[in-house]
C-alpha positions, 0 to 999 in steps of 0.5 A, a space after each residue: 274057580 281060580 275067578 272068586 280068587 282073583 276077585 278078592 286080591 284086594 281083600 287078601 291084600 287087607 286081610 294080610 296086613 291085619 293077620 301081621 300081628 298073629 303072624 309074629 306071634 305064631 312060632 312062624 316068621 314072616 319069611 317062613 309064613 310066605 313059604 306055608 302061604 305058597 302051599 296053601 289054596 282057599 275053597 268054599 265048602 258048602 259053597 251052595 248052601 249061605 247058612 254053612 258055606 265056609 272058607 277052608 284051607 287046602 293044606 294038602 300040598 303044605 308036606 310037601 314044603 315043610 322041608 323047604 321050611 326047615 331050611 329056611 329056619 337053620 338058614 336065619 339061625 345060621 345068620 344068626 336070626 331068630 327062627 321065628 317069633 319062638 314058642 315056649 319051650 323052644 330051644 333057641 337055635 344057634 350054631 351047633 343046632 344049625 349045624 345038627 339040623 343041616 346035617 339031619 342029626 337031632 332037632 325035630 324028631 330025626 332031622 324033619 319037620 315034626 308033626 307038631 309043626 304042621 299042624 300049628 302051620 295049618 293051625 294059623 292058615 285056617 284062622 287066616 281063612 276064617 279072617 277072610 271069611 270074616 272080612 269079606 262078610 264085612 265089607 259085603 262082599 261074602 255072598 258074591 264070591 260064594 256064589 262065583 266059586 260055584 261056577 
């Protein structure tokens, strides 16, 4: 199935630079959406019937690096950047913080990633998966990748 995917690299690519915008407006900085993107493989459900089929994201390997993305966050707050584009609410980072998150003391429920936090990652990766969608139906190219994902 890897084909359909190899297919619409150049739609990726397209739709990337589109999703920029949502991207720093999300609590995620692009380093960090790198990271989520890694973890992240795109199905067609209902792949055989046109009226339903839908690209969908598998987020079932993002757990797995949300680790790995605290990590990199208490490093750009450690260098002193912004731990990503910031949400209300967010307490800003900083030193103490950085230091109390690389130690496993306080900060997102006990020192890992919180539950709130996957789900805004597989949040924004699904509205990614909706642009493509979006984007492949526009430039005409939907009903050729459905049809080679279910080969």
């Amino acid at each position: 199935m890897s084909e359909w995917t190899d297919a619409i690299v150049g739609e990726r690519m397209t739709v990337d630079n589109q999703f920029n915008d949502r991207v720093a407006a999300s609590r995620f900085s692009s380093q960090e959406w790198g990271l989520i993107m890694t973890a992240i493989d795109f199905e067609i459900e209902n792949a055989d019937d046109p009226e339903d089929a839908r690209v969908v994201a598998d987020t079932s390997s993002l757990p797995a690096i949300m680790p790995e993305l605290e990590n990199l966050r208490s490093q750009m707050a450690g260098m002193g950047g912004a731990p990503g584009g910031g949400e209300a609410g967010d307490s800003g980072g900083g030193l103490v913080d950085s230091i109390k998150g690389a130690l496993g003391l306080g900060g997102g429920g006990g020192g890992g990633p919180s539950d709130e936090e996957l789900e805004a990652a597989e949040r924004l990766v699904q509205e990614y998966a909706d642009e493509l969608q979006a984007h492949l139906e526009e430039v005409g190219k939907w009903e050729q990748v459905r049809l080679a994902y279910q080969e």
